[in-house]
Legacy VTK file of the C-alpha trace (Angstrom):
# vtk DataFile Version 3.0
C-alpha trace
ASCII
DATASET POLYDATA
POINTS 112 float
26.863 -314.203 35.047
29.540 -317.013 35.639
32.613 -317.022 37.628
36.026 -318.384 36.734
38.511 -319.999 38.592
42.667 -320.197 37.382
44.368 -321.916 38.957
48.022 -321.022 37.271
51.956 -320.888 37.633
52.651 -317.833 39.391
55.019 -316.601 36.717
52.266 -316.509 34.028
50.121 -314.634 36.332
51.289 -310.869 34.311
50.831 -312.390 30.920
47.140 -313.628 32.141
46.693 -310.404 33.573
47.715 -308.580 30.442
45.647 -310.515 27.755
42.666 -310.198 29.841
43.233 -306.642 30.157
42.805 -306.722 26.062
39.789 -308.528 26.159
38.058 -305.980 27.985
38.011 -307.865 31.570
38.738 -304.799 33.674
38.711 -306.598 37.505
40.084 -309.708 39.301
41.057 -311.257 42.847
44.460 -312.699 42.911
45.483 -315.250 46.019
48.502 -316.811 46.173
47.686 -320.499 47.053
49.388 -324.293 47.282
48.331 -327.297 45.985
49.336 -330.337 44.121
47.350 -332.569 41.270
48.714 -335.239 39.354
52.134 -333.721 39.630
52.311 -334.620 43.249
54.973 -332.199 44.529
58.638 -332.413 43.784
61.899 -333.135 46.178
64.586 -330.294 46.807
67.820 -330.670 48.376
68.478 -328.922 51.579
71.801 -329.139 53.356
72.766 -331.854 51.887
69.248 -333.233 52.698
66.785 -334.537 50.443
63.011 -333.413 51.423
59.843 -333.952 49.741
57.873 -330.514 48.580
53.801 -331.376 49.024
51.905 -328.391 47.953
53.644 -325.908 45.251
52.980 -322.354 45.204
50.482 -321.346 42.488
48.100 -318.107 41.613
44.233 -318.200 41.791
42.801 -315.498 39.568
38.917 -314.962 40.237
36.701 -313.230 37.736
32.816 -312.413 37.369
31.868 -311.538 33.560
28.895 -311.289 31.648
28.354 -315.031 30.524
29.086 -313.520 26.768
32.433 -312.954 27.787
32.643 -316.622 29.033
34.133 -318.612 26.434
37.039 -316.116 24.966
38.239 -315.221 28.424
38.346 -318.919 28.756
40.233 -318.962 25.255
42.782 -316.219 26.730
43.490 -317.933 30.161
44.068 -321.233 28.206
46.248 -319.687 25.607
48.640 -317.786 27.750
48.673 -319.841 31.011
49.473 -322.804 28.995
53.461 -324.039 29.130
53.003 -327.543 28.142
54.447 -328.863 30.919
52.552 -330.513 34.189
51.274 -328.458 36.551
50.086 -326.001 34.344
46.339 -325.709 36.260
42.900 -325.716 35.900
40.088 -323.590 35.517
37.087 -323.946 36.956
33.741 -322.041 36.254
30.650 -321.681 38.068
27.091 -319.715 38.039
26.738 -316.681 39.703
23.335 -315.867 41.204
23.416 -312.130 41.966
26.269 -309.416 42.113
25.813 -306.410 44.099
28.275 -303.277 44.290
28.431 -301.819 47.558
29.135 -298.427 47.064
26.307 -297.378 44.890
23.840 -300.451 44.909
24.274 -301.538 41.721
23.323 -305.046 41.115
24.577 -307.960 38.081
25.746 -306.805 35.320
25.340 -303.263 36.121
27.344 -304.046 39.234
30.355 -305.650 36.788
LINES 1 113
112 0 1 2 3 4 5 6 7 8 9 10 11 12 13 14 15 16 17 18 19 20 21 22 23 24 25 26 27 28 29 30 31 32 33 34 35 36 37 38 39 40 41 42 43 44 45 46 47 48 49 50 51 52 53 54 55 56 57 58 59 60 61 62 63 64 65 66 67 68 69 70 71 72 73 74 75 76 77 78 79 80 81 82 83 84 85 86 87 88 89 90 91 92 93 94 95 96 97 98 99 100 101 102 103 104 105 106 107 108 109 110 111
């Protein structure tokens, strides 16, 4: 089992969510989050005053599939997350050791 990590614009979040709906991926945690990479905030004008903007809002999406699913929900998040512009996000994936369903004890994939 793997996990992924998106981070994304917030505004793509619904077209994420919907094309990974198609693909069969059926769960997710969503956090709204703030960070900065390469783009290194921005500056907005308040009052007249210039101030510098550190960490931008963005969207983490978490998701545990079945490693088959691993590469075209990659594909998907890639595809429709993707505006060309900086800032766009990253994705991060990891293992998963063991996945456990409270309610009913069901562990892995069962548990997905």
């Amino acid at each position: 089992m793997k996990k992924i990590e998106a981070i994304i614009k917030p505004f793509k979040l619904d077209d994420v969510r919907e094309a990974l709906s198609d693909i069969g991926i059926t769960g997710m945690t969503v956090s709204e989050v703030r960070g900065f990479g390469r783009q290194k905030g921005h500056t907005e004008l308040y009052r007249g005053a210039e101030y510098m903007v550190d960490f931008l809002p963005k969207v983490k999406v978490e998701i545990i599939i079945s490693e088959d699913l691993l590469d075209s929900c990659i594909d998907v998040i890639r595809e429709t997350a993707y505006t060309g512009k900086i800032g766009d996000g990253k994705i991060f994936v990891y293992d998963v050791a063991r996945v456990i369903r409270i309610r009913t004890g069901e562990e892995n994939d069962e548990a997905l």
